[in-house]
VOPA-887765 format. One record per residue (C-alpha): z, x, y; residue in three letters. Coordinates in steps of 0.1 Angstrom, whole numbers, padded with zeros to 4 digits. Each point is the difference from the previous one (the first is absolute). Layout:
BEGIN
zz = Z&xx = X&yy = Y&res = ala
...
END
This chain:
BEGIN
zz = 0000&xx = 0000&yy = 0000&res = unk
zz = -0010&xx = 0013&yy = 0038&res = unk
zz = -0005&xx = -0017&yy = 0030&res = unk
zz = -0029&xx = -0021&yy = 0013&res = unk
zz = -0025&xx = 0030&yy = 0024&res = unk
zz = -0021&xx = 0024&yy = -0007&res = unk
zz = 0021&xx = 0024&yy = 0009&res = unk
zz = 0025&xx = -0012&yy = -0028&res = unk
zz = -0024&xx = -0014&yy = -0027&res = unk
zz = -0034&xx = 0016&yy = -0001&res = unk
zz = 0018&xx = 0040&yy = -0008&res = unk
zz = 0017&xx = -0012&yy = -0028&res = unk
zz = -0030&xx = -0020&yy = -0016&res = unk
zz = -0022&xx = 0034&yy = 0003&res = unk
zz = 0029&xx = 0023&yy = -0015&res = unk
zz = 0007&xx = -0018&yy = -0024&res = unk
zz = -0037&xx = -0004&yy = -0009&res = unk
zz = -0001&xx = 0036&yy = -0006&res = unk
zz = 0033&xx = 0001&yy = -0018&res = unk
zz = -0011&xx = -0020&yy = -0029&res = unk
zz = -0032&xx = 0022&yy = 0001&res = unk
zz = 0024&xx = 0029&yy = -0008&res = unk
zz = 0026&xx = -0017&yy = -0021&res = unk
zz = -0012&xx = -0034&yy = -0010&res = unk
zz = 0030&xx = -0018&yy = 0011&res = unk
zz = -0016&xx = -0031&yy = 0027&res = unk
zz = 0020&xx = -0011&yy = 0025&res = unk
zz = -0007&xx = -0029&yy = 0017&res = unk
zz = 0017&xx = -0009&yy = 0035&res = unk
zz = 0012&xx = -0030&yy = 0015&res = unk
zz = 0005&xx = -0001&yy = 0040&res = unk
zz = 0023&xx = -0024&yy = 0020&res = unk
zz = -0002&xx = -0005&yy = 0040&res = unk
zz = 0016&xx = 0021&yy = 0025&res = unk
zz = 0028&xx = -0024&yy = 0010&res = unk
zz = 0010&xx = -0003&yy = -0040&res = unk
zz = -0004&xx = 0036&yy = -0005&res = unk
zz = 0024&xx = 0009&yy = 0025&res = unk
zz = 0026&xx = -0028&yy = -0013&res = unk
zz = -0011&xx = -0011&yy = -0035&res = unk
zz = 0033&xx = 0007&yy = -0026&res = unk
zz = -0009&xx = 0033&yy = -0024&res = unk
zz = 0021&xx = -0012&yy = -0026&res = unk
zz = -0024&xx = -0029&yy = -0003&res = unk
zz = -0033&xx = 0021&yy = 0000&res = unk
zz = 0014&xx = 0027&yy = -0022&res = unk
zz = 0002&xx = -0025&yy = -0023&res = unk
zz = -0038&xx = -0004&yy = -0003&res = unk
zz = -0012&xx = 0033&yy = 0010&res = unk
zz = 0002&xx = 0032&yy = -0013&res = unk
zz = -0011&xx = 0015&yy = 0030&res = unk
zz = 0010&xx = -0008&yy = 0038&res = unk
zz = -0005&xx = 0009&yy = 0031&res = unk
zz = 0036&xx = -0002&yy = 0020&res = unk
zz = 0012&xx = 0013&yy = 0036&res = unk
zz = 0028&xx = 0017&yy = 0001&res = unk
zz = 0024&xx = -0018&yy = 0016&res = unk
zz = 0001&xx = -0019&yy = -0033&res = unk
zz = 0017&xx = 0027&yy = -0015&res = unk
zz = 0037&xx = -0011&yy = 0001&res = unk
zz = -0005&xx = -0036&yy = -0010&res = unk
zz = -0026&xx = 0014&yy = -0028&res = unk
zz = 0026&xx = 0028&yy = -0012&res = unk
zz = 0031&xx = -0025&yy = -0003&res = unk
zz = -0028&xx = -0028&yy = -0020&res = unk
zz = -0008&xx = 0026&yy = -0027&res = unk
zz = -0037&xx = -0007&yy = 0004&res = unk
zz = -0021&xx = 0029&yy = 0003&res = unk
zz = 0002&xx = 0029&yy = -0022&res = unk
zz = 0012&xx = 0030&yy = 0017&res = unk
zz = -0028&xx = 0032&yy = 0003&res = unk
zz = 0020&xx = 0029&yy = -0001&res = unk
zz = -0008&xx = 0001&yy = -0040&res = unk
zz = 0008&xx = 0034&yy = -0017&res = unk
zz = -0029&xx = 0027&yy = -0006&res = unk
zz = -0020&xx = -0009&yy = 0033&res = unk
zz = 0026&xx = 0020&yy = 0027&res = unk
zz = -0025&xx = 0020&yy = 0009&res = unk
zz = -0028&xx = -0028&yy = 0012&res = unk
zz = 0029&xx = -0017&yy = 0016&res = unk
zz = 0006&xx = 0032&yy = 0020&res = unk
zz = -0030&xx = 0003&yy = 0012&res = unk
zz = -0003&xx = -0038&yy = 0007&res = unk
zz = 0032&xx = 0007&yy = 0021&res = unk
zz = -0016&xx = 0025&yy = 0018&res = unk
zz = -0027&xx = -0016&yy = 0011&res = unk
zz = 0014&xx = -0031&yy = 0015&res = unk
zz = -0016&xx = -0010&yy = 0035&res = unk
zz = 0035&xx = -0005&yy = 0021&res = unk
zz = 0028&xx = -0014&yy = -0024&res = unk
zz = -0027&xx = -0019&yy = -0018&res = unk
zz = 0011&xx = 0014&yy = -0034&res = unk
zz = 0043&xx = 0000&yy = 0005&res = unk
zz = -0007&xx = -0037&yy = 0013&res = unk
zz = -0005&xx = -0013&yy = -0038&res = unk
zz = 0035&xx = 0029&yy = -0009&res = unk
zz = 0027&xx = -0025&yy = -0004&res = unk
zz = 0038&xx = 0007&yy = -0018&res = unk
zz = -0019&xx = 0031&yy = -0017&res = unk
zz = -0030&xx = -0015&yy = -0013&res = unk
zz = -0039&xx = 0001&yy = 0010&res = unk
zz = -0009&xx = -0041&yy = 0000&res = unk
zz = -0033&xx = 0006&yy = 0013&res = unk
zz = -0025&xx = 0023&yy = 0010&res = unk
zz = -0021&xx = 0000&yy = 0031&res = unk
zz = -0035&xx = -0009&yy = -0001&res = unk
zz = -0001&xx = -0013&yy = 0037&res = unk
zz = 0017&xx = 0017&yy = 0030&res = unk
zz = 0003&xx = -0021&yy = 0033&res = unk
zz = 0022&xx = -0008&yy = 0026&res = unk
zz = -0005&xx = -0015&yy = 0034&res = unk
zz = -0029&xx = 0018&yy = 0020&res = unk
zz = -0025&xx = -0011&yy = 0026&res = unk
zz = -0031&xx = -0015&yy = -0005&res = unk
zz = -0023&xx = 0006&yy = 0030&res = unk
zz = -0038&xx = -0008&yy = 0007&res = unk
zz = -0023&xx = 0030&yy = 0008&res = unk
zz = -0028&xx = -0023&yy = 0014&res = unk
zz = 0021&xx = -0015&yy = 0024&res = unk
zz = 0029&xx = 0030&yy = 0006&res = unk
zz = -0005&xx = 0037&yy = 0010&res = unk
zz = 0030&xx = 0010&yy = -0021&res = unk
zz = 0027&xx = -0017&yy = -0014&res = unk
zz = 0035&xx = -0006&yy = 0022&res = unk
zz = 0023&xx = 0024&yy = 0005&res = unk
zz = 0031&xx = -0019&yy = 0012&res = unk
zz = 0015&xx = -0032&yy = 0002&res = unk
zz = -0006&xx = -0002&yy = 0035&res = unk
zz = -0038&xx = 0005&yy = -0005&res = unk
zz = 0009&xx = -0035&yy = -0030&res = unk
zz = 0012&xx = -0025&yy = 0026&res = unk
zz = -0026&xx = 0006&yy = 0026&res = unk
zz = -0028&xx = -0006&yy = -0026&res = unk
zz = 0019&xx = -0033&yy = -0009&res = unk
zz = 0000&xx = -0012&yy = 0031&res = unk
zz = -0034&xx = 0001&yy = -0002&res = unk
zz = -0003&xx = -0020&yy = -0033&res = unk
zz = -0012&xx = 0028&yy = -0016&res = unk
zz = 0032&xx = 0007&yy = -0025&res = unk
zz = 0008&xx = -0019&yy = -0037&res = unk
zz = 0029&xx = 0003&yy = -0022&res = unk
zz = 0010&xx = -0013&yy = -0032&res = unk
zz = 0032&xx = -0013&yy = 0002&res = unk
zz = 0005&xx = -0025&yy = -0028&res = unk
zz = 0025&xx = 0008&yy = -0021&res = unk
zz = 0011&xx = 0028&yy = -0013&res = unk
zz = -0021&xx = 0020&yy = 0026&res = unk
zz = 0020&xx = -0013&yy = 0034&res = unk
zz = 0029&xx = 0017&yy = -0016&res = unk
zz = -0022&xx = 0031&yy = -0008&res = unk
zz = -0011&xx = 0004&yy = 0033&res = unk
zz = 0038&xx = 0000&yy = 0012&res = unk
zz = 0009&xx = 0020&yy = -0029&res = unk
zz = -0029&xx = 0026&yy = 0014&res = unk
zz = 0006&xx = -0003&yy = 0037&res = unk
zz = 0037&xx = 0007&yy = -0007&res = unk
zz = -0009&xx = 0029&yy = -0018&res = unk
zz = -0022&xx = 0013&yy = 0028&res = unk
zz = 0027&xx = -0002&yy = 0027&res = unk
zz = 0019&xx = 0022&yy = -0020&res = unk
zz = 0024&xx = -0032&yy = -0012&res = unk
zz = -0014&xx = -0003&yy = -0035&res = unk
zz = 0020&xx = -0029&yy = -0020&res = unk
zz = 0024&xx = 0006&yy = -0025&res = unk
zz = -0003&xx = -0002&yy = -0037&res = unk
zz = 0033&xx = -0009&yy = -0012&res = unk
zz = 0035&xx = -0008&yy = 0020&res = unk
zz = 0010&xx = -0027&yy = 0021&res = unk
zz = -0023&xx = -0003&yy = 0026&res = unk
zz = -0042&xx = 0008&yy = 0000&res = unk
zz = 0003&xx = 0008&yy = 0030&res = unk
zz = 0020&xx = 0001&yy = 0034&res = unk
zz = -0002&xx = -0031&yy = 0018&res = unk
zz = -0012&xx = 0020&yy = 0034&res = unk
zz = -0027&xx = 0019&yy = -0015&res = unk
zz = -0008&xx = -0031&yy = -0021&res = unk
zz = -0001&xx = -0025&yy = 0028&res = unk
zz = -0024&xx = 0024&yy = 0020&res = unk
zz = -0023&xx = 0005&yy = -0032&res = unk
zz = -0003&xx = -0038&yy = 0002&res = unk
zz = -0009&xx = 0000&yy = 0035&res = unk
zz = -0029&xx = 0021&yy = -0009&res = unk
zz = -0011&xx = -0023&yy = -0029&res = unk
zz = 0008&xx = -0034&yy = 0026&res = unk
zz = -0020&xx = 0022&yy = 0031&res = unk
zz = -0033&xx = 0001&yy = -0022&res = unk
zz = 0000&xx = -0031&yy = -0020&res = unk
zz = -0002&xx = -0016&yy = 0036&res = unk
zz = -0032&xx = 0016&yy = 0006&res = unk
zz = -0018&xx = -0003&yy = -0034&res = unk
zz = -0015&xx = -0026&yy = -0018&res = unk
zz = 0028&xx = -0028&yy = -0008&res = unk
zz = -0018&xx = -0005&yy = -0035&res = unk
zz = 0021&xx = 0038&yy = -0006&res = unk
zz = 0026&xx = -0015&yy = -0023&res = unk
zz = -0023&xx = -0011&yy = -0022&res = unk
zz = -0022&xx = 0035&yy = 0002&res = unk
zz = 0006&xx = 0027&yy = -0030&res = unk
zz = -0020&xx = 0033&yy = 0005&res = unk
zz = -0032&xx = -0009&yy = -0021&res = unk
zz = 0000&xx = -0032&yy = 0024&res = unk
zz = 0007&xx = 0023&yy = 0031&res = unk
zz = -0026&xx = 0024&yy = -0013&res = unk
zz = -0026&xx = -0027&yy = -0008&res = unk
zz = -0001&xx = -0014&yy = 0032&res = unk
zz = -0004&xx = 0035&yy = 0021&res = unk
zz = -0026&xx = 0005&yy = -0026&res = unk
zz = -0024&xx = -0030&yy = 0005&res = unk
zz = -0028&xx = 0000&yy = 0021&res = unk
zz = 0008&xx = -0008&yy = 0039&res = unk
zz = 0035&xx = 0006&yy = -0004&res = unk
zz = 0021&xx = 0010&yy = 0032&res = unk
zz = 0024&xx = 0014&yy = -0020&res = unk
zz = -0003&xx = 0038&yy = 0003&res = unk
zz = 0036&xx = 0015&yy = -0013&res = unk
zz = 0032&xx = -0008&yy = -0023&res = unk
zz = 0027&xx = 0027&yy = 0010&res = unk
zz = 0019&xx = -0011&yy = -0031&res = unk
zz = -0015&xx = -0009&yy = -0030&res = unk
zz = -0007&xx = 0008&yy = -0037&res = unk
zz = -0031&xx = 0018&yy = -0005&res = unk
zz = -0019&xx = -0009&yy = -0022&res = unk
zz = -0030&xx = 0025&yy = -0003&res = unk
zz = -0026&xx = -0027&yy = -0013&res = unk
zz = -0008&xx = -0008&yy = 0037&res = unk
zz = -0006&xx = 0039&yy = 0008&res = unk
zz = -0028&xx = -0002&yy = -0022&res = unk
zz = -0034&xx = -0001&yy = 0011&res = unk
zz = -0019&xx = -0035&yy = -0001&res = unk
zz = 0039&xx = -0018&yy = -0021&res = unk
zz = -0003&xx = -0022&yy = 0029&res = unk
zz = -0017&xx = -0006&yy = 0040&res = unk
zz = 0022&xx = 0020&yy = 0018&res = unk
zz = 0007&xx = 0034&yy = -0018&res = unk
zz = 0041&xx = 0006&yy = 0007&res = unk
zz = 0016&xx = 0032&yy = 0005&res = unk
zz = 0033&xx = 0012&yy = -0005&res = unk
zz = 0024&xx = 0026&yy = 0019&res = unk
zz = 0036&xx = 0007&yy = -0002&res = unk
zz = 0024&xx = -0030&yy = 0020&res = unk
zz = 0001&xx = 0005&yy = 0040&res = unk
zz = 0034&xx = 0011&yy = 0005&res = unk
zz = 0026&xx = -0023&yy = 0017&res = unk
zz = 0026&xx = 0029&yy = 0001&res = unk
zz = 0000&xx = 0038&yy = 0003&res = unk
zz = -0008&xx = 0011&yy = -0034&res = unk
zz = -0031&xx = -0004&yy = -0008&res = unk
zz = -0012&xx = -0022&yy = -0026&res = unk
zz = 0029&xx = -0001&yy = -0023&res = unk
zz = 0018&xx = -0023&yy = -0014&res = unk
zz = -0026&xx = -0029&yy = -0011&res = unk
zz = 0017&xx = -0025&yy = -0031&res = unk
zz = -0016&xx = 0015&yy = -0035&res = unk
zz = -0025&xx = -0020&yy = -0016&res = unk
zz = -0025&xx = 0011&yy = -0027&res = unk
zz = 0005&xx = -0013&yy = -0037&res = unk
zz = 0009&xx = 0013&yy = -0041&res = unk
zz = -0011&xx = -0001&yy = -0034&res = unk
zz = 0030&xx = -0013&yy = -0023&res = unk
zz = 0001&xx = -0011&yy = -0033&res = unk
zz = 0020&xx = -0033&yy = -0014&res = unk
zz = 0026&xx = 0009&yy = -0019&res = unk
zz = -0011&xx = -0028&yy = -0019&res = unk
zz = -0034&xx = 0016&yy = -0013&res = unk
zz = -0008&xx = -0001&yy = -0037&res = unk
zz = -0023&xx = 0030&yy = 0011&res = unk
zz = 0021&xx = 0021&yy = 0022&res = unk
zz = -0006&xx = 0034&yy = -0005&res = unk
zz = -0041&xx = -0009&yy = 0003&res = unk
zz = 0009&xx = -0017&yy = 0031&res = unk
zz = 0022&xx = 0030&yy = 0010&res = unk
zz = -0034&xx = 0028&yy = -0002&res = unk
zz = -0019&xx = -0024&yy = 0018&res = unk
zz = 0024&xx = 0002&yy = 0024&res = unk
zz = 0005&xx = 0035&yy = 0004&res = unk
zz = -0036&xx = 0006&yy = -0001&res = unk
zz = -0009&xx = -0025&yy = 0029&res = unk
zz = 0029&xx = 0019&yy = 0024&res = unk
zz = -0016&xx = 0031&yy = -0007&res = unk
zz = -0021&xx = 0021&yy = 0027&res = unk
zz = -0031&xx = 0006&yy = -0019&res = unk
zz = -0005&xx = -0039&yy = 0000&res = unk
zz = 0018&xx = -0007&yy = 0026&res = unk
zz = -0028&xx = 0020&yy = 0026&res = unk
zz = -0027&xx = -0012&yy = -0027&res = unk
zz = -0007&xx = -0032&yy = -0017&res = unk
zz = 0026&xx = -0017&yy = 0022&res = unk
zz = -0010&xx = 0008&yy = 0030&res = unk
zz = -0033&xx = -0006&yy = -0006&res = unk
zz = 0009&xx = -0034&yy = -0010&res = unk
zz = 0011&xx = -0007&yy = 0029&res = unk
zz = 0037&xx = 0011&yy = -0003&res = unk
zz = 0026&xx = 0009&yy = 0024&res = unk
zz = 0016&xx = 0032&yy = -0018&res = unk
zz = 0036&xx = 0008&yy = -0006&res = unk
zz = -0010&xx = 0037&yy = -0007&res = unk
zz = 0002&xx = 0030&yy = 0026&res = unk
zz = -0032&xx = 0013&yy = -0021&res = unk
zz = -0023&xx = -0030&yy = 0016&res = unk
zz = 0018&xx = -0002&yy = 0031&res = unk
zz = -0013&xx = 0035&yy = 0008&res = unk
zz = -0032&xx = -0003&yy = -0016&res = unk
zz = -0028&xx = 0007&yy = 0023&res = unk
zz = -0028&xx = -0026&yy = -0022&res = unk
zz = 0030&xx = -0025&yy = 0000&res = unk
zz = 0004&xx = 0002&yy = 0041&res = unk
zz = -0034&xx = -0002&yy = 0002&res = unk
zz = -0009&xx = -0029&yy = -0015&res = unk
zz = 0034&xx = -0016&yy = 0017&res = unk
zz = -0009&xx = 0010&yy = 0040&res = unk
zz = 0030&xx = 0027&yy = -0004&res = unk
zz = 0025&xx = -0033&yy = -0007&res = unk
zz = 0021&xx = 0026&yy = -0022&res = unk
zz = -0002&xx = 0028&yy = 0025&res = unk
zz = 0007&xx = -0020&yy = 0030&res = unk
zz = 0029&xx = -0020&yy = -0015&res = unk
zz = 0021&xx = 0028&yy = -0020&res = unk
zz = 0025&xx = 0010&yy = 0027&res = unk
zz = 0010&xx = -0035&yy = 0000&res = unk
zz = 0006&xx = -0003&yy = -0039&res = unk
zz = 0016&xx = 0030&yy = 0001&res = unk
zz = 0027&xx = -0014&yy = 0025&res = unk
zz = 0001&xx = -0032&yy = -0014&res = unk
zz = 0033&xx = -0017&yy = -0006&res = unk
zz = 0012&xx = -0011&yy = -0037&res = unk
zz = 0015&xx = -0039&yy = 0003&res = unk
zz = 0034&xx = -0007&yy = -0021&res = unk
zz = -0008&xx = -0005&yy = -0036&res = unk
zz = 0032&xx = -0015&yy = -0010&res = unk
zz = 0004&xx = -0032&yy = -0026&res = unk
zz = -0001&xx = -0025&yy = 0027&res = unk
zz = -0024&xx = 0015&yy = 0028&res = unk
zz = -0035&xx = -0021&yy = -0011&res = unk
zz = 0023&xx = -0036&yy = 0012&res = unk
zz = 0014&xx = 0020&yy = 0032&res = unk
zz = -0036&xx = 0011&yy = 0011&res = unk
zz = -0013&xx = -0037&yy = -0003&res = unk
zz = 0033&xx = -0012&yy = 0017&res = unk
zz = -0001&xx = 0025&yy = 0028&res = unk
zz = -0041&xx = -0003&yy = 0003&res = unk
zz = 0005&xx = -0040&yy = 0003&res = unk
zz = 0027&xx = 0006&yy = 0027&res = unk
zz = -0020&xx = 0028&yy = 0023&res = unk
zz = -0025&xx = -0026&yy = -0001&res = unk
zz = 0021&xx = -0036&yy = 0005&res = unk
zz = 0017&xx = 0024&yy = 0027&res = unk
zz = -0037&xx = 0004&yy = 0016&res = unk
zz = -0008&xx = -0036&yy = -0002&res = unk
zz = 0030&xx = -0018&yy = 0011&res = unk
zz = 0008&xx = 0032&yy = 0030&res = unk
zz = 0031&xx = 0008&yy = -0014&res = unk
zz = 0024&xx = 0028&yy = 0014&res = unk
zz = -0009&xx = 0028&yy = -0015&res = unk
zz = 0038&xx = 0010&yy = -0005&res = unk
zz = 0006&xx = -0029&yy = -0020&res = unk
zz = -0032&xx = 0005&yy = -0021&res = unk
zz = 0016&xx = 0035&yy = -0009&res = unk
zz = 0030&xx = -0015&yy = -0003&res = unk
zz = -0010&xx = -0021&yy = -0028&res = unk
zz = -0023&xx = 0031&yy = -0015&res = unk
zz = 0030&xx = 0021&yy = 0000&res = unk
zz = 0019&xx = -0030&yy = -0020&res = unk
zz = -0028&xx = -0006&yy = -0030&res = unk
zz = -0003&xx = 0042&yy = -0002&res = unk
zz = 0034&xx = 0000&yy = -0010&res = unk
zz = -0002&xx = -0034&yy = -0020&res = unk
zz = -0029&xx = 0020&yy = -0019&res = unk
zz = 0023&xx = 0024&yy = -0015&res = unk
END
């Protein structure tokens, strides 16, 4: 089971293609829509699949359910280790959970900017440089849940407040309410359909013929649209315009794993296919090619793979490389729907933004 794009599906139809020319195991793959990929129980699809694709903030809830089959199997230290060491950011230590290695990346993202190179000389370099295009009608953002509370999860981040991961509190209720301020400041200049925008939406209206939209400073890339003829308006992607002093650091972790259900009657087949679909040789080959949005520092530096991507790798890795893992605890999948659905009730109804903390604060702690 992956998720319902290109990006997600059409990699893992082509490698596994090959796989069963070189083993003769088939696998055949199942996809499911964004929204349900990024909220659908595990438990439930390990219990038909052998293979899934997860996210990592999964990894608490999935650990204390019993239903993927750990990675970390004896005799293969050494292609773990060099798994390890080629992890884009904190890709591969994002699927690391009580010891164990849940997952292995196959995609790395996190939120970057998408930016037009017809209609932009170069994508934005600050905040600043965000709001006056906005008020201009020239700025989207997807900010149906969960990615309002990734954008305040990132912005935090970039002033140098990122949240917290465990304790009492995500985050302080002055650096919190001002983080919301940010998020209220350019909702009220974009289109009010937002809420119900994810990033493909976002990214499919800026990519359509006569679109004003020319930039999304926060937004996860998805490096279908970089490609040459995917869609009218060819999208480009560049690290986030900083909102603090830092650079661009500090952007909420995306990207997604390989697991296997603990449940498989074919678990140690569906455990090589996994390591070999992690692995760099494929990983900057047949998976890119396909369309695929590597998890592997081998692609990600690949000349032929930039190439054929307008640089998206290139021109986003300082980004990924500062990006910010979200708490993984048993618990944390219900917070981030509770505390997207409040950003954006909070948006809607113009709440104080101390009291929208306020309550944030309260369900963080509830989470644990």
């Amino acid at each position: 089971m992956t998720w319902s794009h290109p990006r997600g599906y059409d990699p893992m139809v082509a490698c596994s293609a090959i796989w069963e020319q070189r083993t003769g195991v088939r696998i055949d793959w199942d996809k499911r829509s964004l929204q349900d990929f990024e909220s659908f129980p595990v438990e439930e699809l390990a219990r038909a699949y052998d293979l899934i694709v997860v996210d990592h903030p999964h990894v608490g809830q999935i650990t204390a359910e019993g239903c993927l089959a750990p990675l970390d199997v004896a005799g293969r230290e050494a292609e773990r280790a060099a798994l390890a060491a080629a992890s884009v950011g904190r890709s591969y230590p994002s699927y690391t959970w009580e010891g164990r290695q849940w997952a292995f990346p196959i995609d790395a993202a996190t939120q970057v900017q998408a930016w037009r190179p017809d209609a932009l000389d170069a994508p934005l370099a600050k905040w600043s440089d965000v709001l006056n295009l906005a008020r201009e009608g020239r700025i989207a953002l997807a900010l149906r849940p969960p990615h309002s509370l990734m954008s305040f999860y990132t912005l935090a981040g970039n002033l140098g407040h990122p949240c917290a991961v465990e304790g009492d509190m995500l985050i302080t209720p002055e650096a919190g309410a001002a983080v919301f301020e940010m998020i209220r400041e350019i909702a009220d200049l974009i289109d009010p359909a937002s809420p119900e925008m994810d990033p493909i939406a976002v990214s499919e209206k800026m990519a359509e013929a006569g679109s004003k939209l020319v930039c999304s400073p926060l937004i996860y890339g998805y490096v279908s649209y970089s490609l040459t003829g995917f869609r009218a308006n060819r999208l480009a992607f560049a690290d986030i315009p900083a909102a603090g002093k830092d650079g661009p650091v500090g952007s909420a972790l995306g990207g997604t794993g390989i697991a296997v259900s603990a449940f498989s009657r074919e678990r140690e087949a569906a455990t090589d296919f996994a390591y070999w679909v992690a692995g760099g040789e494929v990983q900057s080959g047949p998976y890119a090619a396909a369309g695929g949005q590597p998890g592997h520092a081998d692609a990600w530096e690949d000349d032929g793979v930039n190439a054929a991507a307008g640089d998206f790798y290139k021109a986003t890795r300082a980004t990924l490389e500062g990006a910010w893992v979200r708490p993984r605890h048993n618990g944390y999948m219900a917070f981030q729907q509770a505390a997207s659905d409040r950003i954006n009730e909070g948006l809607a109804a113009r709440h104080a933004a101390r009291g929208v903390i306020e309550v944030i604060n309260e369900l963080f702690r509830g989470s644990f």
